[in-house]
Backbone as numpy.savetxt, mean C-alpha at the origin, in Angstrom:
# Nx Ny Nz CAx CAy CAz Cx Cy Cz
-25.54 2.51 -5.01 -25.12 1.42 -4.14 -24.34 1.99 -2.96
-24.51 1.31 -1.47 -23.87 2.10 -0.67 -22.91 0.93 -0.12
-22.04 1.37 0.15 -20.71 1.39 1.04 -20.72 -0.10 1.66
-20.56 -0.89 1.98 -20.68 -2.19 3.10 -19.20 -2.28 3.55
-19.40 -1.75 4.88 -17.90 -1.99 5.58 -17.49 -2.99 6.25
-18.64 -3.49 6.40 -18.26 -5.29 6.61 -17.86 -6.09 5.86
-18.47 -5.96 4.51 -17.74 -6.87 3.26 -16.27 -6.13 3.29
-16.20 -5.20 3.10 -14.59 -4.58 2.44 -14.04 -4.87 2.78
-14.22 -5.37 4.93 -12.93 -5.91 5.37 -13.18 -7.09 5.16
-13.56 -8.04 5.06 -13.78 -9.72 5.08 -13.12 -10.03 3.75
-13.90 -9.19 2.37 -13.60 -9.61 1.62 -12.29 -9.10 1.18
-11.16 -8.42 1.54 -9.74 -8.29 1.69 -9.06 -9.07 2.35
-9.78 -9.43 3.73 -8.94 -10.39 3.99 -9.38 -11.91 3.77
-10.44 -12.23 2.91 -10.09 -13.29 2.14 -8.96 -13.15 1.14
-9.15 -12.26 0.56 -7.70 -12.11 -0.85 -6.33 -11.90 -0.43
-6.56 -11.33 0.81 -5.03 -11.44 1.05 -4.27 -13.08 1.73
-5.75 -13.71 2.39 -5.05 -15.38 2.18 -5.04 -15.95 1.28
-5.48 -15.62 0.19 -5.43 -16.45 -1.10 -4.01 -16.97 -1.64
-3.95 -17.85 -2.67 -3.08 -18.03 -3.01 -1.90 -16.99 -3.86
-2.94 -16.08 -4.60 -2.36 -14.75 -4.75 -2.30 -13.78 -4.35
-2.85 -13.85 -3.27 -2.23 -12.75 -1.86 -1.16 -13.29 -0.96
-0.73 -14.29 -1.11 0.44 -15.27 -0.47 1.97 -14.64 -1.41
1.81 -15.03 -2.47 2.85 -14.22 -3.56 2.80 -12.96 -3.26
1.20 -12.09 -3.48 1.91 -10.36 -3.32 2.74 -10.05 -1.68
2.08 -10.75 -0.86 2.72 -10.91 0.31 4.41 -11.16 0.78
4.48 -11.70 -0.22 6.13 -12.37 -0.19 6.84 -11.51 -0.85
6.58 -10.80 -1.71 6.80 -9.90 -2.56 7.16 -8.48 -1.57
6.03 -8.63 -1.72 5.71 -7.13 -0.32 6.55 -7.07 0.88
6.96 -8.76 1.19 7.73 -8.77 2.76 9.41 -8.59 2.36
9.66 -9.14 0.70 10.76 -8.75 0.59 11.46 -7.36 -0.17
10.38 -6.71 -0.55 10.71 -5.41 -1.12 10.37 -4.68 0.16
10.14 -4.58 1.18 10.12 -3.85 2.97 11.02 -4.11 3.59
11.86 -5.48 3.31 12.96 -5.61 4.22 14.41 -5.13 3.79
14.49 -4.83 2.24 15.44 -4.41 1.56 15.75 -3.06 1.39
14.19 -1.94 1.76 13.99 -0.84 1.61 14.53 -0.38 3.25
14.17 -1.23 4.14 14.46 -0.74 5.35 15.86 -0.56 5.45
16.46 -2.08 5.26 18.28 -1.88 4.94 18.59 -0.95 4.43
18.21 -0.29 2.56 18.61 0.48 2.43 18.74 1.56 2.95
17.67 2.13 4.00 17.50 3.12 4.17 18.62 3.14 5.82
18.36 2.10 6.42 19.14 2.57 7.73 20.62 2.46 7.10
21.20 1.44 6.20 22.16 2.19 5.38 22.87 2.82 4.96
22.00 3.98 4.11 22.36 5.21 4.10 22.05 5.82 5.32
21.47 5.96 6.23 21.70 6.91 7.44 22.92 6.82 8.38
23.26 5.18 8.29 24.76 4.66 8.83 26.02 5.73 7.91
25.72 5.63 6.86 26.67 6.08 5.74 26.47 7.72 6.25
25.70 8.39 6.75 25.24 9.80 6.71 26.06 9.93 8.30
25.71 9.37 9.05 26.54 9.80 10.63 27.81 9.80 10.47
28.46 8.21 9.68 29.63 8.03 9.92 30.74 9.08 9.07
29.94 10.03 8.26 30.57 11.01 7.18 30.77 11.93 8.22
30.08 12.60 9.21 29.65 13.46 9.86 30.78 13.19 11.09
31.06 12.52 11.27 32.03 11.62 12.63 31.11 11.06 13.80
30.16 10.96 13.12 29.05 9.98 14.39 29.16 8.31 14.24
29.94 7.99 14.29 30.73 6.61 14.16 30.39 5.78 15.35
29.90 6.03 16.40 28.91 5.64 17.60 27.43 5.28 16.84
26.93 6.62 16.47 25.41 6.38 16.05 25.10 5.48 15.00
26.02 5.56 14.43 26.25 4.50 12.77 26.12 2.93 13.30
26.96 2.79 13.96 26.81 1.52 14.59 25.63 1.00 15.19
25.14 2.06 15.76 23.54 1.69 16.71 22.34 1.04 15.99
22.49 1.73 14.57 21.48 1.52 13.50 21.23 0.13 13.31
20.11 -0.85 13.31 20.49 -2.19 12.98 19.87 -2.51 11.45
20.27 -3.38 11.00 19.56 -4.25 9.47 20.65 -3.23 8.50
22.04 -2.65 8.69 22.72 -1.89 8.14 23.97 -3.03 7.24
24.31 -2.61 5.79 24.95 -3.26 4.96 26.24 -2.10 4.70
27.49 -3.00 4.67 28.62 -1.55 4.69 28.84 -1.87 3.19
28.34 -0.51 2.05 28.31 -0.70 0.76 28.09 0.76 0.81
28.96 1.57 -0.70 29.01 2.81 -0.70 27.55 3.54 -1.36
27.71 5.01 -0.97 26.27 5.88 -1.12 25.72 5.66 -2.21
26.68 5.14 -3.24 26.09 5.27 -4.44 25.52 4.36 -5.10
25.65 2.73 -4.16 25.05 1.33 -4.59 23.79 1.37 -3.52
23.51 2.21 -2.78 22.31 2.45 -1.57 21.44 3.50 -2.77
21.84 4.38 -3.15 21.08 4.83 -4.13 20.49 4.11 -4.97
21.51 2.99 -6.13 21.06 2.59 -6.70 19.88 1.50 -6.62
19.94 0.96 -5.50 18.73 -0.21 -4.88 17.77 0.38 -4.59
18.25 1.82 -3.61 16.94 1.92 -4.17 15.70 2.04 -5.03
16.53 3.09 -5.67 15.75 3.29 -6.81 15.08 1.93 -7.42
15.91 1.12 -7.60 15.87 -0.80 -7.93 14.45 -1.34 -7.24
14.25 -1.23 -6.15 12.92 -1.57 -4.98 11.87 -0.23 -5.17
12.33 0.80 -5.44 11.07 1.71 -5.50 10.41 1.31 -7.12
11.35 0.84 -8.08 10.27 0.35 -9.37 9.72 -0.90 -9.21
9.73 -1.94 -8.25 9.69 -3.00 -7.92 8.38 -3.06 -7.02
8.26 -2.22 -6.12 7.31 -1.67 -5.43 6.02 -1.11 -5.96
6.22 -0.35 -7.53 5.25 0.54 -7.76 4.99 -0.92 -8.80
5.65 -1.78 -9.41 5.14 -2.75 -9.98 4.14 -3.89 -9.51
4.45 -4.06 -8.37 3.77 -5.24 -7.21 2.57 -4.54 -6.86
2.70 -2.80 -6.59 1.30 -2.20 -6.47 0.07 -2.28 -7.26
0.84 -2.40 -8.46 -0.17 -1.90 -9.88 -0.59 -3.59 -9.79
0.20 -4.47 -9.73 -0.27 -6.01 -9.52 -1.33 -6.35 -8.88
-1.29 -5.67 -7.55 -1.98 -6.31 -6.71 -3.11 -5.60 -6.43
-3.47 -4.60 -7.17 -4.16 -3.82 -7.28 -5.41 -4.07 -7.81
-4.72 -4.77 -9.11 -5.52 -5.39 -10.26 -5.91 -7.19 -9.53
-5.31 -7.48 -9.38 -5.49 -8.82 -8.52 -6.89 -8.70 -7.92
-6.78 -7.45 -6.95 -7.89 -7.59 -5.99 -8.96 -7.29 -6.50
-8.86 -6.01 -7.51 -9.93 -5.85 -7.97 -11.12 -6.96 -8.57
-10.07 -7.81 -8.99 -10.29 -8.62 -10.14 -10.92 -10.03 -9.19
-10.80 -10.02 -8.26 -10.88 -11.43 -7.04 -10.59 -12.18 -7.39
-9.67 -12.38 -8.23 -8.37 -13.20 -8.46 -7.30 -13.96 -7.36
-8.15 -14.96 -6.95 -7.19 -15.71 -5.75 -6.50 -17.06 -6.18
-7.03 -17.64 -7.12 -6.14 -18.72 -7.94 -5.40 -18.60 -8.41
-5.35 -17.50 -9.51 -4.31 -17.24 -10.49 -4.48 -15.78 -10.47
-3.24 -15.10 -11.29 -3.54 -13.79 -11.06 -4.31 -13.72 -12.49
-5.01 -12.32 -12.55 -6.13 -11.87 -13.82 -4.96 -11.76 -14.82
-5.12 -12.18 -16.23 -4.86 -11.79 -17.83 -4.70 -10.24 -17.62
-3.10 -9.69 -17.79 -3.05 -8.62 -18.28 -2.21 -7.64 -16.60
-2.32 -8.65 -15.17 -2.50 -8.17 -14.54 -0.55 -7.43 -14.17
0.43 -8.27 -15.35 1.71 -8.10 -15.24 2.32 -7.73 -15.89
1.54 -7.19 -17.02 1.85 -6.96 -18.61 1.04 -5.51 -19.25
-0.32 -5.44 -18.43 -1.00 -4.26 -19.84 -0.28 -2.70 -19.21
-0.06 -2.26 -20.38 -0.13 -0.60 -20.25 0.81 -0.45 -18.44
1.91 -0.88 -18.02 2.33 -1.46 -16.65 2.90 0.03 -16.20
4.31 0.09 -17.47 5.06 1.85 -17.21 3.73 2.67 -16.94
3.32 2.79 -18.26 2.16 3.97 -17.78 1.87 3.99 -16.62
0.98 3.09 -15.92 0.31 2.73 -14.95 1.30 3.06 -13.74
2.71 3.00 -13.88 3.35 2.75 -12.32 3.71 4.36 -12.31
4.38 5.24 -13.54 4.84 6.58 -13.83 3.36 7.29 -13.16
2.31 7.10 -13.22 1.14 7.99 -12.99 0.84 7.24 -11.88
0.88 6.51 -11.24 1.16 6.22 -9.42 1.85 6.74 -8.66
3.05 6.66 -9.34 4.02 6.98 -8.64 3.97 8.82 -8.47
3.70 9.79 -8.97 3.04 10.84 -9.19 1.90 11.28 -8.88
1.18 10.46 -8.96 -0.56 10.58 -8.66 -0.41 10.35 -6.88
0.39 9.31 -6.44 0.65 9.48 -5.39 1.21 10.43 -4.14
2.45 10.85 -4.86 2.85 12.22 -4.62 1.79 13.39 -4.25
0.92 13.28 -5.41 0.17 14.78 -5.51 -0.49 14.40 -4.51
-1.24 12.99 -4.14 -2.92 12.79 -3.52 -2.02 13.01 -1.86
-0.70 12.38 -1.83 0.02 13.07 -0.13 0.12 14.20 -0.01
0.45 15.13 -1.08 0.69 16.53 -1.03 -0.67 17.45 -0.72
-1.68 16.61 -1.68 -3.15 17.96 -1.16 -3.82 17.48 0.41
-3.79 15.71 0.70 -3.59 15.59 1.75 -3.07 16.30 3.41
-2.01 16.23 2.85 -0.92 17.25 3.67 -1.43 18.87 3.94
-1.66 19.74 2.97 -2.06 20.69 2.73 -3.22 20.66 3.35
-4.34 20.35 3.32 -5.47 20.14 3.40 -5.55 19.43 5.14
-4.59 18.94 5.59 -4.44 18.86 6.46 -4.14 20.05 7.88
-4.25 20.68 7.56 -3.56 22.12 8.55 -4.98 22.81 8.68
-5.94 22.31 7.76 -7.75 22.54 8.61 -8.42 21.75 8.79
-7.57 20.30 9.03 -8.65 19.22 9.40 -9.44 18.50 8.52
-10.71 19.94 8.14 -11.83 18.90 7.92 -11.22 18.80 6.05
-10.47 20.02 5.79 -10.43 19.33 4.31 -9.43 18.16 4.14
-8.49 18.08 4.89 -7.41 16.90 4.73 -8.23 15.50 4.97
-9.16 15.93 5.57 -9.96 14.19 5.98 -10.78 14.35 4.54
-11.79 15.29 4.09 -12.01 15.03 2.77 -11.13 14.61 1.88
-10.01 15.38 1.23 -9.37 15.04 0.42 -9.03 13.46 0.53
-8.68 12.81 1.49 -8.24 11.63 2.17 -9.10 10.62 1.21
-10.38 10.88 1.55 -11.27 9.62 1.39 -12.01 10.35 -0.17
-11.91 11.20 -0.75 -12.38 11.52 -1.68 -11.59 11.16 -3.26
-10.30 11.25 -2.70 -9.51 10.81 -3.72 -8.59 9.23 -3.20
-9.97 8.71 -2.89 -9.00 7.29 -2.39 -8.47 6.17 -3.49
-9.51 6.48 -4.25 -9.84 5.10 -5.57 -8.29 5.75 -6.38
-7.90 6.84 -5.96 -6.84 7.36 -7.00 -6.20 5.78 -7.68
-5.66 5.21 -7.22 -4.82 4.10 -6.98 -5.79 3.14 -8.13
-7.08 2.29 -7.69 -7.23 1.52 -8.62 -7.58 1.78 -9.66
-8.35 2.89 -9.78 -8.58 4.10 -11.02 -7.24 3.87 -12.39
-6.07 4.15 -11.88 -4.71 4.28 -12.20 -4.57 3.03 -13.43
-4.52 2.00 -11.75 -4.04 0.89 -11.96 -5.09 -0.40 -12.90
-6.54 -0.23 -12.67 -7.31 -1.12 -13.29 -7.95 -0.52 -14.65
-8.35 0.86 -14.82 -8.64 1.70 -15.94 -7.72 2.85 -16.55
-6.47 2.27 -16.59 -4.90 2.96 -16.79 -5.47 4.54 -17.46
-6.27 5.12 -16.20 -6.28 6.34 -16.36 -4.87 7.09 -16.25
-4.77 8.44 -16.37 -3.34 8.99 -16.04 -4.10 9.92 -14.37
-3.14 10.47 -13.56 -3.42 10.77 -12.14 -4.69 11.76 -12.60
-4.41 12.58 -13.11 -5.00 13.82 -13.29 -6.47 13.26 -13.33
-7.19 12.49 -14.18 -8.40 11.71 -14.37 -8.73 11.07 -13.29
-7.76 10.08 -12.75 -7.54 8.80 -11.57 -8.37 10.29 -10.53
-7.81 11.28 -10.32 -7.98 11.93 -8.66 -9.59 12.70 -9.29
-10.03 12.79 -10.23 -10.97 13.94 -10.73 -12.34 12.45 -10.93
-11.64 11.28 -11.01 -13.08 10.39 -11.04 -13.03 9.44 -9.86
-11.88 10.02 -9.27 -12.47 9.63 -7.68 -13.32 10.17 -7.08
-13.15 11.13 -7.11 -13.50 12.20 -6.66 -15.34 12.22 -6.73
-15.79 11.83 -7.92 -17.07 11.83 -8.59 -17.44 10.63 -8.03
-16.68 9.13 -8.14 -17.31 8.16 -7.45 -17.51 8.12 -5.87
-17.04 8.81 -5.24 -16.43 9.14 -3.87 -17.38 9.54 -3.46
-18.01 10.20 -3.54 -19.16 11.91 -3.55 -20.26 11.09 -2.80
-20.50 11.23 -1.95 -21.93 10.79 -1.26 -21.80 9.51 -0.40
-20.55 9.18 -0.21 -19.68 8.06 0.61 -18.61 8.29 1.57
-18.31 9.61 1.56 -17.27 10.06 2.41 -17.40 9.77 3.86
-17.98 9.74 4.43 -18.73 9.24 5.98 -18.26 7.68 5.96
-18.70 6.96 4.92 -18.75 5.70 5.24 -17.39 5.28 5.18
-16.65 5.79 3.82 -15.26 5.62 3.28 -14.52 5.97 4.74
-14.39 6.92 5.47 -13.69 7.38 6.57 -13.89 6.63 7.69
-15.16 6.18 7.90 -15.39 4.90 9.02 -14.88 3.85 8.71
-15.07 3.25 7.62 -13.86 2.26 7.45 -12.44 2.41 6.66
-11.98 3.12 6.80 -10.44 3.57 6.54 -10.12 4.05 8.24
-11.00 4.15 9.23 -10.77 4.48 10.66 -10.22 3.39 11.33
-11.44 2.06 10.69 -11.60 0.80 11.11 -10.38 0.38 10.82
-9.93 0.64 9.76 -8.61 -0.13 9.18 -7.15 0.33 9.65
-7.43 1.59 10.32 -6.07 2.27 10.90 -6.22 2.05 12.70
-7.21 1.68 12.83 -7.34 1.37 14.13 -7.22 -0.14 14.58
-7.31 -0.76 13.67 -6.96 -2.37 13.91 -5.46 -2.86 13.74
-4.84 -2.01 12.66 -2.98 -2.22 12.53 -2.29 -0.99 13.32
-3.22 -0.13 13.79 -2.60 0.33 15.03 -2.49 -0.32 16.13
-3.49 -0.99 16.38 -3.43 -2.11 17.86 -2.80 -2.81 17.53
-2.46 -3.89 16.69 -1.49 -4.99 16.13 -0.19 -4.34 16.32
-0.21 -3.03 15.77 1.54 -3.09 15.53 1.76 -2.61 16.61
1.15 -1.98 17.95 1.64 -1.80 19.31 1.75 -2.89 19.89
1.03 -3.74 19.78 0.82 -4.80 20.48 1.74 -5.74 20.12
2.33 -5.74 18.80 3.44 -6.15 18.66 4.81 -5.57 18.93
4.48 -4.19 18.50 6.18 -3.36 18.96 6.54 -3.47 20.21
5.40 -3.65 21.52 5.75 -3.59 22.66 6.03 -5.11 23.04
5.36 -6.27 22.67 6.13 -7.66 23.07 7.63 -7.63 22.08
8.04 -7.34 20.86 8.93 -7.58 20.54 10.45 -6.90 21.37
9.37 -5.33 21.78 10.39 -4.77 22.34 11.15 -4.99 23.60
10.52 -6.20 24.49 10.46 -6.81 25.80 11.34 -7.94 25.53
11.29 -8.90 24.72 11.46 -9.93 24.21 12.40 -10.13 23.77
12.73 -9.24 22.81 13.87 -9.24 21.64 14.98 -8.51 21.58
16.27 -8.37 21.03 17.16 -7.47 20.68 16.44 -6.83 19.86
16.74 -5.27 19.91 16.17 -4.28 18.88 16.06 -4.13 17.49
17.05 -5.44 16.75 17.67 -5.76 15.57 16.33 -6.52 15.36
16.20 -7.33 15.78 14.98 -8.12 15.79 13.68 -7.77 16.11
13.41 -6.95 16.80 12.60 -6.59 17.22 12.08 -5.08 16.04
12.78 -4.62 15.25 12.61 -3.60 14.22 11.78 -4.73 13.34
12.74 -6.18 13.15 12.37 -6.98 11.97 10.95 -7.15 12.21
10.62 -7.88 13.18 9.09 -8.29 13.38 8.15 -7.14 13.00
8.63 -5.73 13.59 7.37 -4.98 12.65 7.39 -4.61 11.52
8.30 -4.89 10.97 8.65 -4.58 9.49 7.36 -5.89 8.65
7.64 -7.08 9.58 7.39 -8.04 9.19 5.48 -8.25 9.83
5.32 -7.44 10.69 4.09 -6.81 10.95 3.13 -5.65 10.20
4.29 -4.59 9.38 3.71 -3.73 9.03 3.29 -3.99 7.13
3.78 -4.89 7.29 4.36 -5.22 5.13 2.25 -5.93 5.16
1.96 -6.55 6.04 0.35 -7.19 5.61 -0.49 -6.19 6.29
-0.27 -5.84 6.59 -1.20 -4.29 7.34 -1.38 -3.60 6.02
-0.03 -2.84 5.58 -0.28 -2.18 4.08 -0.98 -2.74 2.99
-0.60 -4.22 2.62 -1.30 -4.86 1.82 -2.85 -4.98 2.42
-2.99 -5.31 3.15 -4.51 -5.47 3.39 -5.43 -4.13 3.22
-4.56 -3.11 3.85 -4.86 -1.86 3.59 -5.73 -1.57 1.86
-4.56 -2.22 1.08 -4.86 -1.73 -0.14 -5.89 -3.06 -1.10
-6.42 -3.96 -0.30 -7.26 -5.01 -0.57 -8.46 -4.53 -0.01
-8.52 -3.45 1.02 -9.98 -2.79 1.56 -10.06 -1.96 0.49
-9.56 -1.02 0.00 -9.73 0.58 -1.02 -10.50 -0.73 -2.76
-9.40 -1.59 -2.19 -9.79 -2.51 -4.07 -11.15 -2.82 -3.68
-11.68 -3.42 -2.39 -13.08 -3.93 -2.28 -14.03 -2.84 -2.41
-13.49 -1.63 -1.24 -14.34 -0.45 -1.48 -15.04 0.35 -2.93
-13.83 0.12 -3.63 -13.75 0.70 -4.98 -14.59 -0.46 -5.83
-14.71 -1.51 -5.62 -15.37 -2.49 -6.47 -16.92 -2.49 -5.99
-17.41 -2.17 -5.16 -18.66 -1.84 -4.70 -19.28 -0.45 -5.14
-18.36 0.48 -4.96 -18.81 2.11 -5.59 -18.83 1.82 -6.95
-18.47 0.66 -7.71 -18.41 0.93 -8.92 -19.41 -0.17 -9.77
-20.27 -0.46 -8.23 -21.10 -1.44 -9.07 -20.74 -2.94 -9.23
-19.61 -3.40 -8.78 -19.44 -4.53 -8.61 -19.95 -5.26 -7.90
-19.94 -6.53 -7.56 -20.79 -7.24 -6.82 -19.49 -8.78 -5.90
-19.68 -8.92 -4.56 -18.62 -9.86 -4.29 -18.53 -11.07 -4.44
-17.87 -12.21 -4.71 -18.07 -13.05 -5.26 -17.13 -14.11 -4.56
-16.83 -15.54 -5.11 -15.83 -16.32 -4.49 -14.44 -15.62 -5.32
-13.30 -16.08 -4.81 -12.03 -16.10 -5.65 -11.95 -16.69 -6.70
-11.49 -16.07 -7.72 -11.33 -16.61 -9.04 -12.01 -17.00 -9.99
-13.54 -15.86 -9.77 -14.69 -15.99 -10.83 -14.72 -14.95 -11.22
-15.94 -14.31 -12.21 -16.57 -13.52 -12.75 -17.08 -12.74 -11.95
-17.07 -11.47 -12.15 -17.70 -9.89 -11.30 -18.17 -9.43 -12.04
-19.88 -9.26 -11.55 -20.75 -8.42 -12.63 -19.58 -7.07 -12.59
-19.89 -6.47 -13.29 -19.66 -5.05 -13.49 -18.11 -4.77 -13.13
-17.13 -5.32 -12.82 -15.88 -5.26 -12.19 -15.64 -4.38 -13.67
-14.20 -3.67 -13.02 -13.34 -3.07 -14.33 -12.42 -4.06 -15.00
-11.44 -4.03 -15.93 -10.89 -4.88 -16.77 -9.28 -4.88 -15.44
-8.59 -6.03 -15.34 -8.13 -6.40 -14.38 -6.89 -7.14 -15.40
């Protein structure tokens, strides 16, 4: 079966208007806005140690709370994050727009987020690497893309997740990269096109928010194309929201 890069995007962004792409959405917009705080945060907390007590101030979406409760949130939003992933993961796979799929908040979840959260790591790291000759960083890219629903819908562990991507991947790389192009080239224009009216428009405080608040459905949609992509390489077939998929994985 080959590739349809027209469905992958349509049918993502049907799921991400769904009624359960509305929740992962909300989810998503408030675990991005808490991560951002934390983080400018601690960088406020990092100047003003230093005696940059000017630059500290400049920072906006900043909470005055010590290094060690900025640590702790985070950490708090990064398990929160890898939970909503493994969710929505399974959601999409599953074309689950009414309700979310049986199992999709509950099965095998630790496993599933510990070998994301890792599997992720590694698939940026050979990325990265693989990046400094081009053509293998763009392979690796699209070869180990499914890492993620692999993980998350057939609670493989990474090691499996990146080695049967890899195998489903194989003879799609062209197509996978044209539309993962498509998809970085469309929330690239959005989020300029937004960074530059907000930046005209707005105080900078505000104007950070809107792309935060620009960039949180970009990612999600992002990861509603790889679920469609991956549901087609695997023999699935597309359907309305909230039915039956020949061949889909368990969701």
């Amino acid at each position: 079966m080959s590739l349809r890069i027209g469905v992958a995007l349509s049918d993502a962004a049907t799921h991400l208007v769904s009624r359960t792409g509305a929740v992962l959405l909300a989810v998503s917009l408030v675990v991005q806005i808490v991560t951002t705080t934390i983080v400018y945060s601690a960088l406020a907390w990092w100047y003003a140690s230093l005696g940059l007590a000017d630059a500290a101030r400049m920072l906006p979406l900043t909470v005055d709370v010590a290094a060690p409760v900025l640590g702790a949130g985070y950490l708090v939003v990064l398990v929160v994050s890898l939970y909503s992933s493994v969710v929505a993961v399974r959601t999409f796979v599953a074309g689950a727009g009414a309700t979310f799929p049986d199992g999709a908040f509950t099965r095998n979840v630790p496993l599933a987020m510990v070998n994301l959260l890792v599997g992720g790591l590694t698939y940026s790291l050979v990325v990265a690497v693989g990046s400094l000759l081009v053509v293998p960083g763009i392979v690796a890219y699209v070869a180990f893309l499914f890492m993620l629903p692999i993980v998350a819908v057939e609670d493989r562990n990474f090691v499996d997740a990146l080695r049967e991507s890899y195998r489903r991947t194989k003879g799609h790389w062209v197509r996978l990269f044209a539309l993962m192009v498509v998809v970085v080239a469309l929330s690239g224009f959005l989020g300029g096109v937004i960074g530059l009216v907000t930046s005209l428009l707005l105080p900078y405080e505000f104007a950070l928010l809107a792309i935060v608040l620009v960039q949180t459905p970009v990612s999600l949609y992002t990861v509603a194309v790889i679920a469609s992509a991956y549901r087609q390489l695997q023999g699935g077939t597309t359907h309305s929201l909230g039915g039956p998929r020949a061949g889909a994985g368990p969701a």
